[in-house]
C-alpha positions as CSV (number, residue, x, y, z in Angstrom):
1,X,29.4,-32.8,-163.6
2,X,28.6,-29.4,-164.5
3,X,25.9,-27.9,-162.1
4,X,24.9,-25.6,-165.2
5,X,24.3,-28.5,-167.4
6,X,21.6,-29.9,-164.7
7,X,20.0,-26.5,-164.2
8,X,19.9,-26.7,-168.0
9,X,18.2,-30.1,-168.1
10,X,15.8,-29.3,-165.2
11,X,14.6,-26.0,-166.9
12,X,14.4,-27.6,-170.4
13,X,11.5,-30.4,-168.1
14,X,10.3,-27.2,-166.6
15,X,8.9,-25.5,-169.7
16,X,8.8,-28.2,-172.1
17,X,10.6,-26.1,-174.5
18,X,14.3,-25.1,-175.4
19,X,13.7,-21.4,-177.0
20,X,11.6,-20.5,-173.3
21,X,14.2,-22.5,-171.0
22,X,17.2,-20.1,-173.0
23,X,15.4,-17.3,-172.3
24,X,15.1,-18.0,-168.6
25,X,18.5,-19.2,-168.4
26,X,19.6,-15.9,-170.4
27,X,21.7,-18.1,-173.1
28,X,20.9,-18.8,-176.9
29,X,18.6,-21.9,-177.8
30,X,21.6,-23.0,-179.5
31,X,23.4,-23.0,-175.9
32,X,20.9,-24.9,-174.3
33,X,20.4,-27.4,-177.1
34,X,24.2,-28.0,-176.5
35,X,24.4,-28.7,-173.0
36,X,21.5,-31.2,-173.7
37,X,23.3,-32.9,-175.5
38,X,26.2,-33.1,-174.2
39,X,24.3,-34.5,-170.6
40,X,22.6,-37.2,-173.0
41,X,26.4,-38.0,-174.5
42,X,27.9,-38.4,-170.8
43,X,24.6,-40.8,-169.8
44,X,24.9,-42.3,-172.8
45,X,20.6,-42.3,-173.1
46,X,18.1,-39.7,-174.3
47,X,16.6,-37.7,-172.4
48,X,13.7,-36.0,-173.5
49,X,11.3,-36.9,-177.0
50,X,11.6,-34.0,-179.3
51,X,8.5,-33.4,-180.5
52,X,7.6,-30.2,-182.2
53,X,6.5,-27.9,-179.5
54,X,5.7,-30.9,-177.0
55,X,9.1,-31.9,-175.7
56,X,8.7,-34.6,-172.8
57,X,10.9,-36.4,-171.1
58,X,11.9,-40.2,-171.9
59,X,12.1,-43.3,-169.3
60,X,15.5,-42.2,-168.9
61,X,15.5,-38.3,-168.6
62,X,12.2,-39.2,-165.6
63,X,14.5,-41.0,-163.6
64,X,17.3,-38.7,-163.9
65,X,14.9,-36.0,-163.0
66,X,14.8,-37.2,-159.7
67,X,18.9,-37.2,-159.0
68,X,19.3,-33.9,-160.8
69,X,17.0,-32.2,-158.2
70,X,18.9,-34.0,-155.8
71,X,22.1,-32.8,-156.7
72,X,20.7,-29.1,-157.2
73,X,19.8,-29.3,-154.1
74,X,22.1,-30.2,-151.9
75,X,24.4,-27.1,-154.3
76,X,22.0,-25.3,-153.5
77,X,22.1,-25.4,-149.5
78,X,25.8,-25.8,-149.9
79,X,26.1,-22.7,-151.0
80,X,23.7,-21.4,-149.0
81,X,25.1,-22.5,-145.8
82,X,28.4,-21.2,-146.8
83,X,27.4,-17.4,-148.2
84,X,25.4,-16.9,-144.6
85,X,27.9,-18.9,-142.2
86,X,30.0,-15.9,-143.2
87,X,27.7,-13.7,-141.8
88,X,27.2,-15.2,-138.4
89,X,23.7,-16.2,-138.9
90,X,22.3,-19.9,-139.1
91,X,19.9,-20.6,-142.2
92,X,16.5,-22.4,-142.3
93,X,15.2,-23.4,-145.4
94,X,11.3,-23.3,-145.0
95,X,9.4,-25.0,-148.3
96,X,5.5,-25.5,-149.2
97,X,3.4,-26.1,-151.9
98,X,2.6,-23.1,-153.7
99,X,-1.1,-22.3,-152.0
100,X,0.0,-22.4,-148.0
101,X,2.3,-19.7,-149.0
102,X,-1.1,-17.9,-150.2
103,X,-2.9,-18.9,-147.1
104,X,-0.8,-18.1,-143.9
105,X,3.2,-18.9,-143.9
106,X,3.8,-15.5,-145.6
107,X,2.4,-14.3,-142.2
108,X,4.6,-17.1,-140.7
109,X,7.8,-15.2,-142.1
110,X,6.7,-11.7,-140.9
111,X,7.0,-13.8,-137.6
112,X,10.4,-15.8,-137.6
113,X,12.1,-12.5,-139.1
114,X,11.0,-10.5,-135.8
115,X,11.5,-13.0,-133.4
116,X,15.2,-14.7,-134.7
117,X,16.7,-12.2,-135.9
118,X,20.2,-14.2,-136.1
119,X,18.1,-17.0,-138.5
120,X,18.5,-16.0,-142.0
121,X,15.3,-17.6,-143.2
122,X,14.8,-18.9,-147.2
123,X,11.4,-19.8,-148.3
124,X,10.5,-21.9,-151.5
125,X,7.7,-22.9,-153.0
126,X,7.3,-26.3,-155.3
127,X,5.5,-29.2,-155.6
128,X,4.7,-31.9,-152.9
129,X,7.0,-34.3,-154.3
130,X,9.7,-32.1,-155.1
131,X,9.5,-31.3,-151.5
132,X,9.7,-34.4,-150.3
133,X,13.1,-35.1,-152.5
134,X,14.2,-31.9,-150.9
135,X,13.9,-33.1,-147.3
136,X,15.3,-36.6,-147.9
137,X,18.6,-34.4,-149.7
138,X,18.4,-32.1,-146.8
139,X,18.3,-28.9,-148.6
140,X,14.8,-28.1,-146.9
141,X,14.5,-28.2,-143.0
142,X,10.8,-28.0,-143.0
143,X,8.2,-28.3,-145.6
144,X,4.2,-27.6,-145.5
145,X,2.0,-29.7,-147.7
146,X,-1.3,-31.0,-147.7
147,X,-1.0,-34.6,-147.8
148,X,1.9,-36.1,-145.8
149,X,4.1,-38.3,-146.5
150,X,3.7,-41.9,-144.8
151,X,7.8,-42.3,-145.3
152,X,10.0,-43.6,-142.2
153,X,12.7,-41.1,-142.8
154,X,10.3,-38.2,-142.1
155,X,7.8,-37.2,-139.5
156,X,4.9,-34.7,-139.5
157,X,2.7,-32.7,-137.4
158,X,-0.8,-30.9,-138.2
159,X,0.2,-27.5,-138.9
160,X,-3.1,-25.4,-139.5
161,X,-6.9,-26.1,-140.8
162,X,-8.8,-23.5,-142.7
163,X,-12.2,-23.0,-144.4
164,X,-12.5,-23.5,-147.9
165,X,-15.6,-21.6,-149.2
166,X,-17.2,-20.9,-152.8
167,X,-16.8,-17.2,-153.5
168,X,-18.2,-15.6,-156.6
169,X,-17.6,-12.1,-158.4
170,X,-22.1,-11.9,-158.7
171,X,-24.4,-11.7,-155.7
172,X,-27.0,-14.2,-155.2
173,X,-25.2,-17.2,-157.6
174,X,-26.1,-20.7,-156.8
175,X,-23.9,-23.7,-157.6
176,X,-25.3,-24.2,-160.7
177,X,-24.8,-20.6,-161.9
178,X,-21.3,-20.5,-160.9
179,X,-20.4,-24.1,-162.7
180,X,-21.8,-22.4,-165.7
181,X,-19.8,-18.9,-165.7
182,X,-16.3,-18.9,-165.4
183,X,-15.3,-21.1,-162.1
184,X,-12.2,-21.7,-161.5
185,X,-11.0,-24.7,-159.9
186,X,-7.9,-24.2,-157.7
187,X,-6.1,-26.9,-156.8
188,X,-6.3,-27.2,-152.7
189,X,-4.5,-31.1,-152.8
190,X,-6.2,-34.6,-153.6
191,X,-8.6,-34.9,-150.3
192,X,-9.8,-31.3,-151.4
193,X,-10.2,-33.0,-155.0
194,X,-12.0,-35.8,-153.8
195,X,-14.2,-33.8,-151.8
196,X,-15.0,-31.6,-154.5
197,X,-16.1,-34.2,-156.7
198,X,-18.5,-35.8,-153.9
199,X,-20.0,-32.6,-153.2
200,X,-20.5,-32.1,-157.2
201,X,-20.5,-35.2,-158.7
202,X,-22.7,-34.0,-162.3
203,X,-20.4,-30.3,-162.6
204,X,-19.4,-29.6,-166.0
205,X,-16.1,-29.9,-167.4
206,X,-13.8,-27.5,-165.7
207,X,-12.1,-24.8,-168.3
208,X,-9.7,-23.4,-166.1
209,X,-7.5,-25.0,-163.6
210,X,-5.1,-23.3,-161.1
211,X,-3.0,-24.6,-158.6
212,X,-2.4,-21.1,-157.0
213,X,-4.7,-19.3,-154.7
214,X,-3.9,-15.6,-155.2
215,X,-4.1,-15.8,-158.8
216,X,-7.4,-17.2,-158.5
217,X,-8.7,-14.5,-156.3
218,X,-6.3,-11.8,-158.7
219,X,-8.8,-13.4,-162.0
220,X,-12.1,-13.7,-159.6
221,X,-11.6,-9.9,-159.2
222,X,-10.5,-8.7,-162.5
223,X,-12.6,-10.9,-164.9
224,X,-15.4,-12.4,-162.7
225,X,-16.3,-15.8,-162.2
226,X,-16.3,-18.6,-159.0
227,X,-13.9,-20.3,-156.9
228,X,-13.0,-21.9,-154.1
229,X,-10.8,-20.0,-152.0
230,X,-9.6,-19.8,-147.9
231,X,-12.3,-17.6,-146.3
232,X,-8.9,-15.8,-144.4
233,X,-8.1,-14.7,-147.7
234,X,-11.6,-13.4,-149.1
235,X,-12.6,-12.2,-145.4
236,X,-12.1,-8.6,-146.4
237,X,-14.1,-9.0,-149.7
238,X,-16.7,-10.6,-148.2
239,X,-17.1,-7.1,-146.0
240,X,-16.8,-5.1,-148.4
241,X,-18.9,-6.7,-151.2
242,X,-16.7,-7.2,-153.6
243,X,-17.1,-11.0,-153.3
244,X,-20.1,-12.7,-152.2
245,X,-20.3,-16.4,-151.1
246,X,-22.3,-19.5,-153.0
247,X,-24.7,-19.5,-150.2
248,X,-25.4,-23.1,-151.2
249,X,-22.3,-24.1,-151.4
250,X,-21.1,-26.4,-148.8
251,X,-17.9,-25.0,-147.2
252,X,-14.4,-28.0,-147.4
253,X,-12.4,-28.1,-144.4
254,X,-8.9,-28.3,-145.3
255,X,-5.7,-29.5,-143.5
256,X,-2.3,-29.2,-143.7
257,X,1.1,-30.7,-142.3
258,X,4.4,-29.6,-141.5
259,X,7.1,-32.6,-142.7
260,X,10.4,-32.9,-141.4
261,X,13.2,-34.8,-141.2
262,X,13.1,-37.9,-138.5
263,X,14.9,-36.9,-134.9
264,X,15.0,-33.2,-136.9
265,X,14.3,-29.9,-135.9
266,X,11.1,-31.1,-134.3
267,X,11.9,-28.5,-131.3
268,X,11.4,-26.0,-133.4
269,X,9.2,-27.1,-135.7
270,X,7.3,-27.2,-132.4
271,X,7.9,-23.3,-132.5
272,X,7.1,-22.8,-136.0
273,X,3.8,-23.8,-135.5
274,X,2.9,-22.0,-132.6
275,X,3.9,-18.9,-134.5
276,X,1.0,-19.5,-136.8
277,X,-1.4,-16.8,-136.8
278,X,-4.8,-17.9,-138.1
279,X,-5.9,-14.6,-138.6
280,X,-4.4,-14.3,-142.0
């Protein structure tokens, strides 16, 4: 099977839409709409429900999901492998949700770079359970998550704990004025979510939901508003005034793991995470 066809098919799922997946993929609507197709024709099932401007994947096209990311994969760290075995140097593929690249393992990097210089390091960022996938197809050595995975094929270790605080763009807010201008909820994992709605149980509807942490503190700083965000990355506001903390807010503690394979790379994963510098 054509590995163009899958990236195809995983783009289409990406951005519910043909006309935005072609644009990404730098082919005509027309192109994609063929390869479709013609992955439906060889599985013999359809894959995604063609609604106007809602297209969602079937039964089917959800459980194929699961092998096509597989088999991206592992192309993926094929290739990989191959491109920097040529060069001498020995790759590690370092994944995490979105947000822990925000918080610290950007720092991480900076670190690995200086002190192995033969690795040649890759970083991605996706989702937990895209992750996971990713480990199990061994196209990820390592990956840092929030929530781990209670799977017998894979083993985890606490990686780092941070302080999740309510920041606002106003001096002097309360909770109640900041769940009434603009807050943003960001995403910090499910215990963060539970958490959140213990600590808040009667908050409003939220209007604006972001898994990312930097582009919450990007908006916080442009347009105004609330958020919770890691006090590492606000520290500097905080000093110099251009943030100011929800005194009566209740600061979240928040954990988070690194996951890797069983009787894997825990020697260095060891390593890894005593190259963690807290002091983002």
């Amino acid at each position: 099977m054509d590995v163009t066809i899958l990236k195809t098919f995983t783009e289409v799922h990406r951005t519910c839409h043909f006309g935005k997946a072609a644009e990404n993929l730098f082919v005509t609507q027309s192109t994609v709409s063929a390869r479709i197709k013609q992955l439906e024709t060889e599985l013999g099932v359809e894959l995604f429900k063609r609604n106007r401007n809602n297209i969602q994947l079937t039964t089917a096209g959800q459980k194929f999901l699961k092998h096509a990311e597989s088999i991206l994969n592992i192309w993926n760290r094929a290739c990989l492998d191959i491109n920097i075995q040529e060069e001498g140097k020995t790759p590690f593929v370092i994944g995490a949700v979105p947000s822990l690249w925000d918080v610290y393992l950007g720092n991480l990097i900076i670190r690995l770079r200086s002190q192995y210089p033969d690795m040649a390091t890759v970083a991605e960022a996706s989702s937990s359970e895209s992750l996971i996938r990713a480990l199990l197809g061994q196209s990820i050595d390592v990956a840092f998550m929030y929530d781990y995975p209670q799977i017998p094929d894979l083993e985890s270790k606490d990686a780092m704990s941070f302080e999740l605080i309510m920041v606002s763009s106003e001096k002097k807010q309360t909770v109640r004025d900041a769940f009434t201008k603009n807050y943003i909820y960001v995403d910090w994992g499910s215990s963060f979510l539970r958490e959140h709605a213990r600590h808040f149980p009667d908050s409003p509807a939220l209007d604006l939901r972001i898994n990312l942490g930097h582009t919450a503190h990007y908006l916080l700083k442009k347009e105004g508003g609330s958020a919770y965000l890691p006090e590492p990355m606000v520290r500097e506001d905080l000093s110099r005034k251009s943030l100011y903390q929800v005194e009566d807010a209740p600061s979240i503690n928040r954990k988070s793991f690194a996951v890797y394979r069983q009787n894997e790379n825990q020697d260095f994963v060891v390593e890894l995470l005593s190259l963690i510098n807290p002091q983002v």
